[in-house]
C-alpha positions as CSV (number, residue, x, y, z in Angstrom):
1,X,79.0,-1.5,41.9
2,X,79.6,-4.4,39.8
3,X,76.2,-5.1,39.7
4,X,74.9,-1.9,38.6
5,X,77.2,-2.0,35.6
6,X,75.9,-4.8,34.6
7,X,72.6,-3.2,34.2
8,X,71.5,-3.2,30.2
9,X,70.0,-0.1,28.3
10,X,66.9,-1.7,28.0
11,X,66.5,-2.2,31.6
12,X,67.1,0.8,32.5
13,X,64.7,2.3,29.9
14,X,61.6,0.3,31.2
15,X,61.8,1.8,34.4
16,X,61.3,5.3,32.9
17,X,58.7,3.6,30.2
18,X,56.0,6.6,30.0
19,X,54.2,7.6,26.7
20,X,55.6,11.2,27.0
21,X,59.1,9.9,26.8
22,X,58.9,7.0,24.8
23,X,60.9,9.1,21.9
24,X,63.7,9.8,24.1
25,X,64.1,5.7,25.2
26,X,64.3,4.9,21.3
27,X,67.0,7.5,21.0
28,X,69.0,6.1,24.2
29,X,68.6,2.6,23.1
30,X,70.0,3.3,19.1
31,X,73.0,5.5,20.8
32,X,76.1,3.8,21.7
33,X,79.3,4.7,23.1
34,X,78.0,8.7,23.1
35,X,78.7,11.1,25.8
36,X,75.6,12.4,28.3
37,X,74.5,15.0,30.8
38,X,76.9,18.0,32.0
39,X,79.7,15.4,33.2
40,X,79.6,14.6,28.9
41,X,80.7,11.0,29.8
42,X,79.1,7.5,28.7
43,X,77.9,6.0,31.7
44,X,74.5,5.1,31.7
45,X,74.2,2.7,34.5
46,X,73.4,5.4,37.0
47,X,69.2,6.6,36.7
48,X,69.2,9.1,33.7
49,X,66.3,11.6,33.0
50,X,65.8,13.5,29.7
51,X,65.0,17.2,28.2
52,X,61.5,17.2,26.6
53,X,63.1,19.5,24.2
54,X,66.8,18.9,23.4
55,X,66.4,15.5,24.1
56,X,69.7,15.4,25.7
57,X,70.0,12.8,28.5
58,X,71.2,13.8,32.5
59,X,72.3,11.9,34.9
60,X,70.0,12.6,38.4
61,X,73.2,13.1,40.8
62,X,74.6,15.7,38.1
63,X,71.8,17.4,38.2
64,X,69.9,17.1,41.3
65,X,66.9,15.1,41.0
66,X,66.6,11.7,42.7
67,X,64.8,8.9,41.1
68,X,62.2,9.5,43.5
69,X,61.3,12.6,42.7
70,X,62.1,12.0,39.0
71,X,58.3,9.7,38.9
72,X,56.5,12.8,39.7
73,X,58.0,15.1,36.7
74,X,55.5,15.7,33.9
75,X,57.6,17.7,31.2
76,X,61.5,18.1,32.4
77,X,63.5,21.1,31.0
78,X,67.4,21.7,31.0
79,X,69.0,24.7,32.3
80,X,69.9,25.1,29.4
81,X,67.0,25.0,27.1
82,X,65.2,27.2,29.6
83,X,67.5,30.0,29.4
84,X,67.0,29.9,25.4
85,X,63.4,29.8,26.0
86,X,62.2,31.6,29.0
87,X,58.5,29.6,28.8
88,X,59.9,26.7,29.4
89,X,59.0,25.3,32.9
90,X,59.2,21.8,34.5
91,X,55.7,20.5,35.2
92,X,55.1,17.9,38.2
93,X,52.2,15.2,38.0
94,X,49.3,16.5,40.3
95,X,47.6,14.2,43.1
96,X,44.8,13.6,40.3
97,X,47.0,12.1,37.6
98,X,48.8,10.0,39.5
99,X,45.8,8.1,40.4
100,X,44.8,5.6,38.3
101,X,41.2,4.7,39.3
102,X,39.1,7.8,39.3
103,X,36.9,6.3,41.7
104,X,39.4,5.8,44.4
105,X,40.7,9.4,43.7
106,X,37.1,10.3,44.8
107,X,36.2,7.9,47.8
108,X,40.2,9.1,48.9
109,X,39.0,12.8,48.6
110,X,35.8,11.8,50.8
111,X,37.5,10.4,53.5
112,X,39.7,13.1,53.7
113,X,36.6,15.2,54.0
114,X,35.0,13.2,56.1
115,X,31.7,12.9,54.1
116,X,30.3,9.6,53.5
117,X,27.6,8.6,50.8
118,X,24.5,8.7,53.2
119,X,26.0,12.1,54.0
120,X,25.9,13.1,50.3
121,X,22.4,11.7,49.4
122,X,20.8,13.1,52.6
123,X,22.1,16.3,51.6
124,X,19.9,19.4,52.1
125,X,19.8,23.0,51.1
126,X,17.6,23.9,53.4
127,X,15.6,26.6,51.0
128,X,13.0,24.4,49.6
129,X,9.9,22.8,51.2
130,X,11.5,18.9,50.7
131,X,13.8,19.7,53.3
132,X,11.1,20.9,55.8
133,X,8.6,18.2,54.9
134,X,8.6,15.6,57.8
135,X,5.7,13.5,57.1
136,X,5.2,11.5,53.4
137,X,2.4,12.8,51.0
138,X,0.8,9.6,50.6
139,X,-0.1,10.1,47.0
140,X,3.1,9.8,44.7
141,X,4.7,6.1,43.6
142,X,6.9,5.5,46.4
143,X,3.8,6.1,49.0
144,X,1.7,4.1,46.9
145,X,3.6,1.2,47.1
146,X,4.7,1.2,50.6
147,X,1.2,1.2,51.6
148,X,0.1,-1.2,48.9
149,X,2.8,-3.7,49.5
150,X,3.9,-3.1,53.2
151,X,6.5,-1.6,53.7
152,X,8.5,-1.3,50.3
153,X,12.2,-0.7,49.9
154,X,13.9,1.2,53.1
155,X,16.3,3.3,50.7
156,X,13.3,4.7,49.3
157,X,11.9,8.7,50.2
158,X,8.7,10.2,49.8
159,X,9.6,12.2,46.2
160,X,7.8,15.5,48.5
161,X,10.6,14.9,51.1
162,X,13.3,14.9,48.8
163,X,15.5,18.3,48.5
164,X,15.5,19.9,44.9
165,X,18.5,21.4,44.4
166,X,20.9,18.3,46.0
167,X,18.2,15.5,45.5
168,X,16.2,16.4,42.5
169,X,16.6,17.4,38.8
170,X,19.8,19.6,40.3
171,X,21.3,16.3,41.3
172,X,23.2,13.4,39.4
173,X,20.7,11.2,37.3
174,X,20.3,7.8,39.2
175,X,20.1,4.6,37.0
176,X,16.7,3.4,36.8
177,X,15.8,0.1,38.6
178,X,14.2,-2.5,36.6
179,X,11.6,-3.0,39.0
180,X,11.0,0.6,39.5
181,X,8.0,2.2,37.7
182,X,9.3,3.6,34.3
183,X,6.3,4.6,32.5
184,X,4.3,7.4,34.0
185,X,0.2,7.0,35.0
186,X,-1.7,8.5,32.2
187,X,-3.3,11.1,34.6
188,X,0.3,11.7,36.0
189,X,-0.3,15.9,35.5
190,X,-3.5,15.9,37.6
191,X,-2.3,14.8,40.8
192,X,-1.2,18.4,42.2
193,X,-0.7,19.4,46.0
194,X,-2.5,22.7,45.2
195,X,-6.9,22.9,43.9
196,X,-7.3,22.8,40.6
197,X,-10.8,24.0,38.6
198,X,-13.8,21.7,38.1
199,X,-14.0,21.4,34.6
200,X,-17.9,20.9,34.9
201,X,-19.9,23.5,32.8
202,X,-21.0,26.0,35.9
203,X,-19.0,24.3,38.7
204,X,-17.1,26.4,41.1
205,X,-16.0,23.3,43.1
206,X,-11.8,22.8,42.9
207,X,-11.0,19.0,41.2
208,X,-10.6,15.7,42.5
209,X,-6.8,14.4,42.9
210,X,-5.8,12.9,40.0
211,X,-9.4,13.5,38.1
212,X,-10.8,16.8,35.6
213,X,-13.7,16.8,38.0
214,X,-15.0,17.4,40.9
215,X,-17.5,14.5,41.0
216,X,-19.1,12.1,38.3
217,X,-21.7,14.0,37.5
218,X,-19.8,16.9,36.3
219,X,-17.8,15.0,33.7
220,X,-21.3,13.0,32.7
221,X,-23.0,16.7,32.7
222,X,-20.2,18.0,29.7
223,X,-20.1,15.0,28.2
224,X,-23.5,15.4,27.6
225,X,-23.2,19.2,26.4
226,X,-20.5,18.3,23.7
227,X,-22.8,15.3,22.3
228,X,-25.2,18.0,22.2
229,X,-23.0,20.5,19.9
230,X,-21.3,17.9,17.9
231,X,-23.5,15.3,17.1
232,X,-26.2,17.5,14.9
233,X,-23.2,18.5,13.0
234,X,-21.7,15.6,12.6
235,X,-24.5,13.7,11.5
236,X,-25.4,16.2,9.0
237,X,-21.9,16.3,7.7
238,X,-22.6,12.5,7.2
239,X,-26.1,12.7,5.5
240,X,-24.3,15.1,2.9
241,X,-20.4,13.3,2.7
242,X,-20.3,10.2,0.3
243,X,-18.3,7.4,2.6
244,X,-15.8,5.6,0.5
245,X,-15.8,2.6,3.0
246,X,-19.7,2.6,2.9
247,X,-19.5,1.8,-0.9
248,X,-16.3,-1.0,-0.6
249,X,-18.7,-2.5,2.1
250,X,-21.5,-3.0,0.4
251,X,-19.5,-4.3,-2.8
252,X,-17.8,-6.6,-0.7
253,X,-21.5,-7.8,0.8
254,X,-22.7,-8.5,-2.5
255,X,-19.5,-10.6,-3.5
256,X,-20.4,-12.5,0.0
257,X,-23.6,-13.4,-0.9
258,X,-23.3,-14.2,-4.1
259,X,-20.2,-16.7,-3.2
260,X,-23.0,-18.0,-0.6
261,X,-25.9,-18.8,-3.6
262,X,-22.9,-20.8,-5.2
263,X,-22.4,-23.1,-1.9
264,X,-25.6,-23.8,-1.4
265,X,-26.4,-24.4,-5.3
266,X,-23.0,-27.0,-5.0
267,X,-24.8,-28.5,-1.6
268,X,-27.8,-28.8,-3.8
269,X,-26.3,-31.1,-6.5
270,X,-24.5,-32.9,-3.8
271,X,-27.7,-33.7,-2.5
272,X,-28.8,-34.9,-6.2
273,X,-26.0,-37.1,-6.2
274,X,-26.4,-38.9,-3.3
275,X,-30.2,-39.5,-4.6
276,X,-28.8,-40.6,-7.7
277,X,-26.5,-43.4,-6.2
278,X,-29.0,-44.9,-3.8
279,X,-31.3,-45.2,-6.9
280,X,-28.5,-46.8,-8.3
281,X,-27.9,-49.2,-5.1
282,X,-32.0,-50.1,-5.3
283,X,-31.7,-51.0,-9.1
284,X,-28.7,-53.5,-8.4
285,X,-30.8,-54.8,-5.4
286,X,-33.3,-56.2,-8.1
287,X,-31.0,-57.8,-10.9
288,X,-29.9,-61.0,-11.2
289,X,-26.2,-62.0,-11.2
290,X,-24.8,-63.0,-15.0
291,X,-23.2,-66.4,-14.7
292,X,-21.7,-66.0,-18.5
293,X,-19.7,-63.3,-16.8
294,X,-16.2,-63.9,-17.0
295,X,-13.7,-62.2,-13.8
296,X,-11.1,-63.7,-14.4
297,X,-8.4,-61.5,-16.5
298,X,-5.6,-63.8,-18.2
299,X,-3.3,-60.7,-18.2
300,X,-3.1,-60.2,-15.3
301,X,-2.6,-63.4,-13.6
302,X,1.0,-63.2,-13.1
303,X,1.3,-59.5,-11.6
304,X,2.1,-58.4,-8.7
305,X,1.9,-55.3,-6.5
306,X,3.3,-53.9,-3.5
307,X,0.8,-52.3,-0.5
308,X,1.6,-48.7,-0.1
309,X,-0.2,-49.1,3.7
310,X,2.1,-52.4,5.3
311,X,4.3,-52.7,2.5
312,X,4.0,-56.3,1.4
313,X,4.1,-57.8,-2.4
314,X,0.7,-59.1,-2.8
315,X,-1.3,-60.1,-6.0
316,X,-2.7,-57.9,-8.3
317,X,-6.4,-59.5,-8.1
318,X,-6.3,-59.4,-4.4
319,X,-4.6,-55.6,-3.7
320,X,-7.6,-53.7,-3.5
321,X,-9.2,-55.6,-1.1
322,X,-5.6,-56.1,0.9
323,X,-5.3,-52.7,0.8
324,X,-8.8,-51.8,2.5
325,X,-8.6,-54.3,5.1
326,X,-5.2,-52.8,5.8
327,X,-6.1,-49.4,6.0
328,X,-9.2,-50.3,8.0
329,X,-6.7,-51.5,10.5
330,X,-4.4,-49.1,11.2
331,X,-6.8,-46.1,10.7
332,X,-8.9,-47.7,13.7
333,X,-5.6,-47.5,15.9
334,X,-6.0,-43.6,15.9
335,X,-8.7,-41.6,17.4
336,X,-10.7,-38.2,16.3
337,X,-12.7,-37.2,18.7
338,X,-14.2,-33.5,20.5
339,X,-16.2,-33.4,23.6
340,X,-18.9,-31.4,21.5
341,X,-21.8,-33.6,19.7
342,X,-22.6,-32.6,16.0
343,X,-25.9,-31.1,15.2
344,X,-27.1,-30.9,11.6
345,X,-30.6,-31.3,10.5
346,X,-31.4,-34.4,8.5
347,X,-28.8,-36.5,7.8
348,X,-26.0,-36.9,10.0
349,X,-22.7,-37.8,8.0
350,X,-20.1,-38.3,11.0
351,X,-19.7,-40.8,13.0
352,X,-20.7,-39.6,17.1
353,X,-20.1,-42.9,18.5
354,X,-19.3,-41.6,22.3
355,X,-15.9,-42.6,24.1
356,X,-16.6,-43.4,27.5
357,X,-13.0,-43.1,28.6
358,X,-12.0,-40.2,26.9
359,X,-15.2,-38.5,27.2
360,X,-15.5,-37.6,23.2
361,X,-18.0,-38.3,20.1
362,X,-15.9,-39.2,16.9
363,X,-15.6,-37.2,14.2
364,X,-14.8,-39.0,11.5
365,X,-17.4,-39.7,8.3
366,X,-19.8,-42.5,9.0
367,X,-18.9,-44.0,5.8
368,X,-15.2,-44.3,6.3
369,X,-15.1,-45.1,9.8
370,X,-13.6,-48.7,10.8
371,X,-13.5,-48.4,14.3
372,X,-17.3,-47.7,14.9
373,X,-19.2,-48.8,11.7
374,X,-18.5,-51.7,10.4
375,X,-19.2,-52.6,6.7
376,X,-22.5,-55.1,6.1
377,X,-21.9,-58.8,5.2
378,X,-22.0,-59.2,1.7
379,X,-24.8,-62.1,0.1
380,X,-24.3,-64.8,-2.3
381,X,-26.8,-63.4,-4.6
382,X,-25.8,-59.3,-4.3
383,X,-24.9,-58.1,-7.6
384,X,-21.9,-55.3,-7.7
385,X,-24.1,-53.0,-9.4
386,X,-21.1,-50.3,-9.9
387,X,-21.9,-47.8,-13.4
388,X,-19.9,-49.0,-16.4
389,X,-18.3,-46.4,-18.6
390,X,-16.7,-45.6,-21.4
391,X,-13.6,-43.6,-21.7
392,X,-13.2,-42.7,-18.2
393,X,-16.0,-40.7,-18.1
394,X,-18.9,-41.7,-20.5
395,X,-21.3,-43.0,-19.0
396,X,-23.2,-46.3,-20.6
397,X,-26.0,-47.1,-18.8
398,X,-24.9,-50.3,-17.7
399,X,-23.9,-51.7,-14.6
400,X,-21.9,-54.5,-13.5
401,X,-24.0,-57.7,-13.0
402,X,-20.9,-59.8,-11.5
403,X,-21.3,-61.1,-7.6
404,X,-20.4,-58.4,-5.3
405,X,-18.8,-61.1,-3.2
406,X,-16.2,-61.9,-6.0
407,X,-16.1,-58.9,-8.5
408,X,-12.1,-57.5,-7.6
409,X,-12.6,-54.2,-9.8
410,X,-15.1,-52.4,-8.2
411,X,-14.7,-53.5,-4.6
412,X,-16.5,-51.5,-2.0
413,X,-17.1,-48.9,-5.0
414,X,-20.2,-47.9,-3.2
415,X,-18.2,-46.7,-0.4
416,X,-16.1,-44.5,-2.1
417,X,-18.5,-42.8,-4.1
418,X,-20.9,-41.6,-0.4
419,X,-17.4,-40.8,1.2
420,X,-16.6,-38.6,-1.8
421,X,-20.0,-36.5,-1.6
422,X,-20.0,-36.7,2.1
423,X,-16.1,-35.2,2.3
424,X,-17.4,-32.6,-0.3
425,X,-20.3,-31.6,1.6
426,X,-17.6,-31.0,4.7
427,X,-15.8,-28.8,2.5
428,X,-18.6,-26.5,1.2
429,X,-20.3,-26.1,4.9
430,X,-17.0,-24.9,5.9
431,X,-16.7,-22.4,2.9
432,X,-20.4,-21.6,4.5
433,X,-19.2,-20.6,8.1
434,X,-16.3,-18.6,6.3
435,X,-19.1,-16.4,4.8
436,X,-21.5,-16.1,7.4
437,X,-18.8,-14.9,9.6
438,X,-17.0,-12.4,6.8
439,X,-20.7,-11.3,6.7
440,X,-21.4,-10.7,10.3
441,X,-17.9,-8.6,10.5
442,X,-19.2,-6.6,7.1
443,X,-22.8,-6.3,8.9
444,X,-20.9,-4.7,12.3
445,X,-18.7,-2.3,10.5
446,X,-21.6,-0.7,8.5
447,X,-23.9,-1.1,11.8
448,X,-20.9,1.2,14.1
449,X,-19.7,3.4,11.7
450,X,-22.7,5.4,11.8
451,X,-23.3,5.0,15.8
452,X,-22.8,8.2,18.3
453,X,-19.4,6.9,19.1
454,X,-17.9,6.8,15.8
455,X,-19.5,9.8,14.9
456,X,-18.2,11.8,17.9
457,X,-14.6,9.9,17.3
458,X,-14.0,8.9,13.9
459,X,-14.5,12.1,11.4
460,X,-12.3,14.7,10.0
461,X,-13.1,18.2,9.5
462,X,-14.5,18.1,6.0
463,X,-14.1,22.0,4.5
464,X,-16.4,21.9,1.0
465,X,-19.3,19.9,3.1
466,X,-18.6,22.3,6.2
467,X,-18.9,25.1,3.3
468,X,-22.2,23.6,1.8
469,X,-24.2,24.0,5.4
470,X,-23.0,27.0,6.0
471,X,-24.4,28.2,2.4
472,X,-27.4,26.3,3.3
473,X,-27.9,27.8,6.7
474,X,-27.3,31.2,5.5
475,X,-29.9,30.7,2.7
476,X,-32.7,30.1,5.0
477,X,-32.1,32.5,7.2
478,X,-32.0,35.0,4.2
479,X,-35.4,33.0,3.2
480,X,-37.0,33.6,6.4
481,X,-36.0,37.6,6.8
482,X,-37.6,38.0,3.6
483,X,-40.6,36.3,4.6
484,X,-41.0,38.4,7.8
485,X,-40.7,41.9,5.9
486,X,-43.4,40.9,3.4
487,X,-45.2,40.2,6.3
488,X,-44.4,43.6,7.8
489,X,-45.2,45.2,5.1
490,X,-48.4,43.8,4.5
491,X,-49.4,45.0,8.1
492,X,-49.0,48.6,7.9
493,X,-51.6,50.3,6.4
494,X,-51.3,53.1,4.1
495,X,-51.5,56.8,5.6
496,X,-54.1,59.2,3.8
């Protein structure tokens, strides 16, 4: 007994700790030294229960209701209070509330049954024809892939076998597999158990499952009727319609070709160029080196430079030719190659040396390429034979008549100037291809738009052009009554 006075308030209210009475617990556990229940005394050590509605607090023994019993109360009302208020009735949890878990109420309510899953998804009603069906279609999805794939998924019914009302739409919707088939087959409507009409113009044949028709040559023989009432009205609708996107193509043609005439008048003065500096190159061949030439440059003796290829300080006279050799040698470490040879009348600008081993002609320009071409050896009597100017830009006439060997300002100047036109040349014949193509797609477009197909497909019901023929084909027929009665008329003679 000692024990179970010991027992503290807020013990005693977490064994009673429900949401319905969690009001009542707060009031116990602020009261102190206040009397309870019928006995009015303060013990609160025995088990307690409480009136939903006065509140006042009972002890079970005083009352009658064991602590057992006490977990199954819903709503508990006093003597008391239900004599004020004849409504008032105790309520008791049902079987359902006191189960936590839904599902276990239901597998609980099976068993008692005795009806298992397979029992309930084999379930029939016995009034439609999927329970009287003992053989599969052979012709929806589940068919179809047994057959197909051998066998298929055991679980799986023909849909024709299933019952409607326990198995079908009537029934609980089943999550979708991921590996089932979600989307529908486009001709999903024509695959019927019962005959369906030919479509075919005259055919009294039922259709094909899954098809319109009843064979090929009925869909062929009404395909052939509609191009046959269309297409002169279509076409005449488009002799007599304006087409906006005729117009933009043809615009956009013109800009084509005009943008074309400018590439190849650019390629042209490319070419002029190039004939320009090899005259320039023969005219140097021929003159004579000028020994009162002085190279040497007193103010820039004691400069200095740093190469932007290896990164070494090297002198100022010497950097353009360190930085050639340099480049020379680590552009030859790369490769650009394609397994394809070029093929361009006249002269050939790239490279093509072929690569045994990797089975590719190199692409880059014949001019710049270290690896492959190698630059002539220089004579003692070559003249540099590089244009002078003034300005930047003006040219003087002149040319530089210092060794080529020795002359540090226009080293390998030559060079340079083919690799320029060569690299612009690349750039124009691609601009070229961009054309021709943008063309060819311009070309197509105008080519189609007038074909059967787009005719039959691509046109909207136009109502002033659609009121136009009709005018027109009211007109002559109006023209060619006329011209019959005069002709009538001009046959009967006159009666005397």
């Amino acid at each position: 007994m000692s024990r179970k006075r010991d027992i503290s308030r807020e013990e005693i209210a977490k064994q009673f700790l429900l949401p319905e009475r969690q009001s009542k617990i707060d009031t116990l556990l602020r009261q102190d030294g206040q009397a309870y229940c019928i006995c009015r005394s303060s013990d609160s050590s025995r088990f307690m229960i409480a009136c939903d509605a006065c509140e006042e607090w009972y002890h079970g023994d005083c009352i009658g209701i064991s602590e057992r019993e006490a977990k199954h109360i819903k709503q508990y009302f006093c003597v008391r209070c239900i004599e004020e208020d004849s409504t008032l009735q105790t309520r008791w949890r049902t079987k359902r509330d006191d189960t936590g878990n839904k599902d276990e109420y239901r597998v609980r309510k099976r068993r008692e049954r005795g009806e298992t899953k397979s029992d309930k998804k084999n379930k029939k009603c016995g009034d439609c024809m999927g329970c009287y069906r003992t053989d599969d279609c052979g012709r929806c999805d589940v068919c179809l892939r047994k057959y197909k794939h051998g066998g298929g998924r055991q679980k799986e019914r023909c849909k024709q076998r299933i019952c409607v009302n326990f198995g079908g739409t009537r029934g609980r919707r089943r999550r979708r597999d991921s590996g089932s088939d979600i989307e529908q087959p486009p001709n999903a409507h024509l695959m019927t158990d019962y005959p369906r009409q030919c479509y075919g113009p005259g055919c009294v044949n039922s259709a094909r499952y899954g098809s319109k028709y009843c064979s090929d040559t009925c869909g062929v023989r009404l395909a052939t009727n509609r191009i046959y009432q269309v297409l002169p009205q279509r076409i005449q609708e488009w002799a007599l319609s304006p087409c906006v996107a005729e117009e933009k193509n043809i615009k956009a043609l013109d800009q084509v070709r005009k943008n074309q005439l400018e590439v190849r008048q650019i390629l042209q003065e490319l070419d002029k160029r190039h004939k320009e500096l090899d005259y320039i190159v023969e005219r140097a061949k021929n003159a004579v080196i000028d020994s009162n030439l002085d190279q040497d440059n007193d103010e820039e003796a004691d400069l200095s430079t740093y190469c932007l290829t290896c990164g070494h300080e090297i002198h100022s006279r010497t950097a353009i030719k360190h930085m050639e050799k340099c480049f020379n040698k680590y552009e030859s470490q790369a490769s650009f190659g394609s397994k394809f040879k070029t093929r361009i009348e006249g002269n050939n600008m790239f490279c093509d040396f072929y690569n045994a081993n990797n089975r590719t002609y190199c692409k880059r320009l014949r001019v710049l390429c270290p690896e492959h071409c190698k630059d002539p050896k220089v004579g003692d009597n070559e003249v540099c034979g590089c244009p002078l100017v003034t300005n930047v830009f003006d040219l003087t006439g002149e040319f530089c008549r210092a060794p080529k060997k020795s002359c540090g300002k226009h080293f390998v100047w030559e060079k340079l100037r083919r690799a320029e036109i060569d690299l612009e040349r690349v750039r124009q014949w691609l601009k070229m291809d961009e054309l021709l193509e943008k063309e060819r797609h311009i070309r197509q477009s105008m080519a189609s738009r007038a074909g059967v197909l787009a005719l039959m497909l691509h046109s909207t019901y136009n109502h002033e052009v659609m009121e136009e023929i009709t005018k027109a084909s009211q007109q002559d027929q109006a023209a060619v009554q006329l011209e019959l009665a005069k002709r009538f008329k001009k046959r009967e003679k006159p009666r005397l």
